[in-house]
N, C-alpha and C positions, 0 to 999 in steps of 0.2 A: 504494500500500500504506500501509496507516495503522497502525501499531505499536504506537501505546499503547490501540488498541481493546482493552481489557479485559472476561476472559471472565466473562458476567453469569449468577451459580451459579446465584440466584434463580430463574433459566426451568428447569434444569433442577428445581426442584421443582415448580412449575407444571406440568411436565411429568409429573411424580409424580401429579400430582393429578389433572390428566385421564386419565391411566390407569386410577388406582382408579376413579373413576367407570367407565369402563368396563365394569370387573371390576361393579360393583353394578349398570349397566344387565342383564350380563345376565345377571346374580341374577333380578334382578326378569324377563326373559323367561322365565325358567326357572320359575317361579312361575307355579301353577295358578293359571284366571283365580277360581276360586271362592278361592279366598286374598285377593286383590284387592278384591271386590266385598262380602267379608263385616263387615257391621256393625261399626264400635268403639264403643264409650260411653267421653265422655272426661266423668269427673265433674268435674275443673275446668274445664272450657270450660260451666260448666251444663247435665250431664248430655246433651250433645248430642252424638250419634254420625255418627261418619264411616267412611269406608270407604278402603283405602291407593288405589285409585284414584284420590278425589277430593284425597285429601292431596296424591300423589305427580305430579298432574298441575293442578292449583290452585291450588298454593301455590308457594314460591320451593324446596322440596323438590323441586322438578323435576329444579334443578341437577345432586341426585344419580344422575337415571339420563337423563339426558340426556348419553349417547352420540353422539349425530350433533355437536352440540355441541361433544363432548370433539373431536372425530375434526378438524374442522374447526378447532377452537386448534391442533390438533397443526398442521395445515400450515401456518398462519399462523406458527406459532413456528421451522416449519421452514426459512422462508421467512428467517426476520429471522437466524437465525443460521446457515444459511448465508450470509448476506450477511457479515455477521458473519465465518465464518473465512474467505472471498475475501479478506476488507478485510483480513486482519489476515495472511496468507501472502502475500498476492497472485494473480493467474493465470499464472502460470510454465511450468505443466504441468497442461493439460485430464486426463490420464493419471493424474497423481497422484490429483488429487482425484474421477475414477470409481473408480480402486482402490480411495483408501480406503471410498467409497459402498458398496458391493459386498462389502469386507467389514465393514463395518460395520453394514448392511442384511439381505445379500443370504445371508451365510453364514450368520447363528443361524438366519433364515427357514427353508433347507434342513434345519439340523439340527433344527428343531421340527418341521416337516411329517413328514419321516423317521421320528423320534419318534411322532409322532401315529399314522402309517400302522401301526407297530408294535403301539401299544396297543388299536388299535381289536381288528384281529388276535387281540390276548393277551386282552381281557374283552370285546368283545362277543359276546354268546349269544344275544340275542335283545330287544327293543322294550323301552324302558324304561314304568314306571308309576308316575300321580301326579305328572306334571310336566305343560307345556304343551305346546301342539301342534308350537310353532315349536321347545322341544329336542327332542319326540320324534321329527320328523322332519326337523332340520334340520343340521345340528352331525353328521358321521359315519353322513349317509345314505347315501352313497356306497361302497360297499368296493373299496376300495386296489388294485387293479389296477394293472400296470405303467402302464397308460396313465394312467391317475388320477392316481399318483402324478407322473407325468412332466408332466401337464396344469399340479398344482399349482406342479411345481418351474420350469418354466419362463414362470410368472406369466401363465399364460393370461388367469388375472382375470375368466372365466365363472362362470355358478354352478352347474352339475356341480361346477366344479373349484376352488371353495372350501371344501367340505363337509368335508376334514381342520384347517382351522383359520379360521373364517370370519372373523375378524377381519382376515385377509389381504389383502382385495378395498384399504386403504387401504397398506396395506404396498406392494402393487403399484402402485400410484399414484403416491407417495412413492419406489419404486425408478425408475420411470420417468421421472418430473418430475427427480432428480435427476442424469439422465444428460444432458440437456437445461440443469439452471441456471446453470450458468453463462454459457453463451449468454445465455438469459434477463438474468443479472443485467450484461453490458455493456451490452445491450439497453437495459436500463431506466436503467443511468449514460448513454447518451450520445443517445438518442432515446428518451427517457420517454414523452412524449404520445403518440408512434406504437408504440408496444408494446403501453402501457395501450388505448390504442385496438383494436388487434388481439388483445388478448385478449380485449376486453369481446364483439369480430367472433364469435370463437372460441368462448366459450363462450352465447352464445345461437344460434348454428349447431348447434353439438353437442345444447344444452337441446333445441328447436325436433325436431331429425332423432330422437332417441333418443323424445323424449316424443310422437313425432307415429307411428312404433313402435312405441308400446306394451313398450318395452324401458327400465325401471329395476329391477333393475340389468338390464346385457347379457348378452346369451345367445353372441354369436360374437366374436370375439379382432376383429375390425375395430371392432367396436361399442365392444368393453371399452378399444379404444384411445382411439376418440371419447370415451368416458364421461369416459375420465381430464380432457379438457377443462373438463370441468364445474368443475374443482376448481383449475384452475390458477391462475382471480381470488384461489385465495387464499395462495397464494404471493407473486402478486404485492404482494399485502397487507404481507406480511413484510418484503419489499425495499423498500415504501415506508415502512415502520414504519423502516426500518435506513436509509434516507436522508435522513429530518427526526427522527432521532431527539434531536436538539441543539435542533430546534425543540420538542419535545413535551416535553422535559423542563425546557426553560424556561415553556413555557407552564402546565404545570401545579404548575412553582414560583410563578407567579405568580397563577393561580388562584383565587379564592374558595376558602373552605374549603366553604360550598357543595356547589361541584364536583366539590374533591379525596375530597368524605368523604360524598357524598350520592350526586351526579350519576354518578361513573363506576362504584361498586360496584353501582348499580341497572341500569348497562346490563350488567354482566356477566350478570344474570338473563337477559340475552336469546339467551345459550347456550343457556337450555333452552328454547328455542322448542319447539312440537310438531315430532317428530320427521319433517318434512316434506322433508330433502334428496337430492338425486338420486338416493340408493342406496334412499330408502322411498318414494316415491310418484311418481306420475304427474301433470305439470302443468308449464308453463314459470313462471307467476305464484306457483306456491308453489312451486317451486324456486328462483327471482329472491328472494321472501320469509325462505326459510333462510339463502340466501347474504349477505344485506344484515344480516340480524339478528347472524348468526354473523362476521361481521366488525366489526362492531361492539362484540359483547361479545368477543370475541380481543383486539381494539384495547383497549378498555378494562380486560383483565386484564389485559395485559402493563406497560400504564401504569401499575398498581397495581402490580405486582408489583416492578419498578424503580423505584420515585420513592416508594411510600408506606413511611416508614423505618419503622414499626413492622411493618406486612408485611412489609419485605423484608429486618427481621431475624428475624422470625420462619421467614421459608422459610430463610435461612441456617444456623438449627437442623441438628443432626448425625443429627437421625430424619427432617426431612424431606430432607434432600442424600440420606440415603440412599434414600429412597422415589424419588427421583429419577435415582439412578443405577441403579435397577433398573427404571424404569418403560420400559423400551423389550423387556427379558425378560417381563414383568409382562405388557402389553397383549400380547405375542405366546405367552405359554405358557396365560396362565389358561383359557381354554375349554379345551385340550385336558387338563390336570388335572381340570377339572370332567367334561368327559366321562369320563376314567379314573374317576371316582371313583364317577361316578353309577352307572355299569354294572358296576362291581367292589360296591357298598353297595346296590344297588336291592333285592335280594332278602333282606338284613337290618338295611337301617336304613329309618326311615322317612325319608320325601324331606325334612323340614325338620332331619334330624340331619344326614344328609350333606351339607346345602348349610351346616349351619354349621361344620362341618369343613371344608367346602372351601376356606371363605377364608380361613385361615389357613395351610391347606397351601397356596395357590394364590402366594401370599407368601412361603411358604419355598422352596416349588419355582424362582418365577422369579428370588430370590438364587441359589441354587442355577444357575440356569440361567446369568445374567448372570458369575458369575466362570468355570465350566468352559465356557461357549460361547461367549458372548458380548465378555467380555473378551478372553480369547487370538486371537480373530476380529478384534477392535480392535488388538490388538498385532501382529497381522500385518500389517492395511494397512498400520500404522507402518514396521513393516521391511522390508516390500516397496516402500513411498516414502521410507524411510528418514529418517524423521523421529523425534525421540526419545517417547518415550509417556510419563505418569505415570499412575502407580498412583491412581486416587483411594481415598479412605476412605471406608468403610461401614460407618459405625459406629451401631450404635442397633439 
């Protein structure tokens, strides 16, 4: 147990961050494609016009709607700080630390799906119009049936049974993977090579059987277990990010500046790789392609994120901790806000009024969400492990 591992707020605004992305990737799904493709004239660029297509997938503006991207930091960070409170509680009790998982995870999940099943119920009336194909049929195609509901709640992780809140397929992964890490993280303290080794087994077995299938994502609860495989190299990212982190931080004190101010902000770009990983496409070499990219630019955020002191006061800011203390309500409430909203306003706003309402309510909603579910979900594990809790601040 290491004691003076100090908890690093900074990630938690990183974590802010790829959540909002989130939220604008699927802004932009939600966005007809003739929105997309339609002409700009930009007179200071010399009267040359483009189109948010070529912008938003050409240029480093990717970042912003590069969701697979986001999805893949998140485990990797998941990875590093779980390592992180191991190191700093210890393993005492495998118990404590799925409790608090579970509720930490496991219960706002339930109370949003719940939630979702409800609204769908109270405003959907019929097909929405003037959005794209993937919200009009994707996002609350499914009506909430006992089984539905009970498919989602017990993490089947198919895709019938994400349709009340589709961002869920990595929540499930993330619930899984964490019932499991701590095993994992001895694993990798005392037989590193043969871990790392059997994962790398692991996930090109998995890549290999699912894509040879024809199944990304999975269609039956055996598959959607396999699937989770795909994702685990990058967890184990995290635990090696948390195991040389003494080394990476002298390395990049010693650095070029170079390096510090050139070389790793431009691998962070490689988040926004095309949207190629195991949950969009079909392929083991462009699956191996997103994975290699996406750990790379993880790695490279987080090194920025902790070591570059003008970023990392900057994330220290009390508007970005707070984006960060809500980015886990955030990435789990916003589509089903945006669903409420679109089919409660379809029939008298036009589609680009409600989608600019929505992000702001999408923001109030998941504060909203984070103190009345989310936190007291947090304070429970606490007291069921008995461990003392602090309030944090959200201020901004």
């Amino acid at each position: 147990m290491e004691e003076n591992v100090r908890r690093e707020t900074e990630l938690d605004a990183v974590r802010g961050i790829a959540a909002l992305v989130v939220v604008i990737f699927h802004f932009w799904l939600i966005m007809p494609d003739e929105w997309k493709t339609q002409a700009v004239r930009f007179p200071m660029l010399m009267g040359h016009s483009f189109n948010l297509e070529t912008l938003f997938h050409f240029t480093p503006l990717r970042l912003l709607i590069s969701g697979s991207g986001a999805v893949g930091l998140f485990f990797v960070l998941s990875g590093y700080v779980l390592s992180l409170s191991i190191s700093r509680y210890g393993m005492a009790s495998y118990e404590r630390f799925v409790v608090r998982r579970i509720c930490r995870i496991y219960l706002p999940f339930a109370v949003v799906i719940l939630f979702s099943a409800l609204m769908l119920v109270l405003v959907k009336k019929g097909p929405l119009t003037g959005v794209s194909e993937w919200f009009a049929t994707g996002p609350w195609s499914v009506y909430p049936t006992e089984q539905v509901v009970m498919g989602h709640l017990l993490m089947t992780g198919t895709v019938p049974l994400l349709s009340l809140d589709s961002p869920a397929w990595s929540l499930i992964i993330e619930m899984r993977v964490s019932l499991v890490f701590p095993i994992l993280f001895v694993l990798m303290e005392k037989y590193r090579e043969r871990t790392i080794a059997a994962v790398i087994v692991m996930y090109f077995a998995a890549s290999m059987f699912l894509n040879g299938m024809g199944e990304n994502p999975p269609t039956t609860f055996m598959h959607s277990l396999i699937f989770t495989l795909e994702y685990l190299p990058l967890f184990v990212v995290g635990i090696l990010f948390f195991q040389f982190r003494e080394n990476i931080r002298v390395f990049y004190g010693s650095s070029p500046a170079v390096i510090r101010n050139v070389v790793l902000p431009l691998a962070i770009i490689l988040l926004g790789v095309p949207a190629i990983g195991p949950e969009n496409a079909v392929g083991v070499v462009r699956n191996l392609i997103w994975l290699v990219c996406t750990t790379i630019g993880s790695v490279a955020a987080i090194c920025v994120a902790l070591h570059n002191e003008r970023i990392c006061r900057y994330l220290q800011k009390s508007h970005m901790q707070g984006l960060g203390h809500i980015s886990y309500s955030l990435y789990l409430s916003h589509l089903v806000v945006i669903s409420a909203m679109a089919y409660t306003l379809d029939a008298i706003m036009p589609v680009w009024a409600w989608m600019l309402l929505a992000f702001p309510v999408s923001l109030a909603a998941a504060t909203a969400c984070f103190w009345l579910v989310e936190y007291p979900c947090m304070q429970a594990g606490y007291w069921l492990t008995r461990r003392p809790v602090l309030k944090p601040e959200l201020v901004g």
